[in-house]
C-alpha positions in Angstrom: -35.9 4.1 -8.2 -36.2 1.1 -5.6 -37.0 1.7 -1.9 -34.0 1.8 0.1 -34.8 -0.2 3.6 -32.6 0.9 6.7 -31.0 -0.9 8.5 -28.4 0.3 11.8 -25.1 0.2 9.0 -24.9 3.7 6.8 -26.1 2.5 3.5 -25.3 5.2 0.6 -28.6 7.6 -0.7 -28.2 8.1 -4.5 -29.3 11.7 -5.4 -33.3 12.6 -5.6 -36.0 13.2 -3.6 -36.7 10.7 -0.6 -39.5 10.7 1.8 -38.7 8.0 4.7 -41.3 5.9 5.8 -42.0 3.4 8.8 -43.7 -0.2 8.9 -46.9 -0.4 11.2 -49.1 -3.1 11.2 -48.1 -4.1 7.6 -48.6 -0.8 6.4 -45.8 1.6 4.9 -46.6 5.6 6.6 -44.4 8.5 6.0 -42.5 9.9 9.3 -43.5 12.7 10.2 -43.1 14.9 13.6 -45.3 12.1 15.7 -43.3 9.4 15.1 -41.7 8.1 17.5 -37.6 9.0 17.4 -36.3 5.5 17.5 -38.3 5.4 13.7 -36.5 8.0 12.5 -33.3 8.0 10.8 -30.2 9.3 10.4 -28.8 11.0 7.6 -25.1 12.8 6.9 -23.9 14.4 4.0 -20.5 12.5 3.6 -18.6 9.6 5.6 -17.7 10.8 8.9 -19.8 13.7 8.8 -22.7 14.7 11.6 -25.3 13.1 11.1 -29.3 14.4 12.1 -32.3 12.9 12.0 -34.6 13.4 9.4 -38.8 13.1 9.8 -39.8 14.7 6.3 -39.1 14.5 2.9 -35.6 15.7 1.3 -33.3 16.0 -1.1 -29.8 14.9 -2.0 -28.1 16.7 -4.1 -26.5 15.3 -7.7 -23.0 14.2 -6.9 -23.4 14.0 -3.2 -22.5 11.5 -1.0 -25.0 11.1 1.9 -25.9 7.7 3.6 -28.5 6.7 6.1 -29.2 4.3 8.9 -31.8 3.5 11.5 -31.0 3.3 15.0 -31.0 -0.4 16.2 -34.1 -0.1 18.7 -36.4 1.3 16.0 -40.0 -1.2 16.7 -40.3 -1.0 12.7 -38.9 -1.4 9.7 -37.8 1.8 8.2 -37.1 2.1 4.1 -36.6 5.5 2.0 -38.7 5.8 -0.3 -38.2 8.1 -3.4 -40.6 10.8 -4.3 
């Protein structure tokens, strides 16, 4: 499955395993703890829903409905990438 790359509109995650990863210096890295919050994104399980920032790998479940967005000051691009 294609990258998915963020962007500050909620864009739907299709079911699987996604790690999310950041741009620097040309370079795709996974987001971890260190990286900086603005990087990270958001993820809720339905429209509407809370939403919480995720910095690890995780799973959406089959017949789920979650979306995802970066915040709009993030320095870097930001993408999903599935595991």
């Amino acid at each position: 499955m294609p990258a998915i790359n963020l962007t500050a509109a909620w864009q739907t995650v299709p079911s699987g395993v996604w790690q999310p990863q950041h741009q620097v210096a040309g370079v795709w890295r996974d987001i971890d703890r260190e990286t900086s919050i603005a990087s990270i994104p958001l993820v809720r399980s339905a429209p509407g829903a809370g939403d919480r920032p995720i910095s690890g790998r995780f799973t959406v479940p089959v017949h789920s409905t979650y979306q995802a967005r970066v915040s709009p000051l993030s320095p870097n691009p930001v993408r999903l990438n599935s595991v």
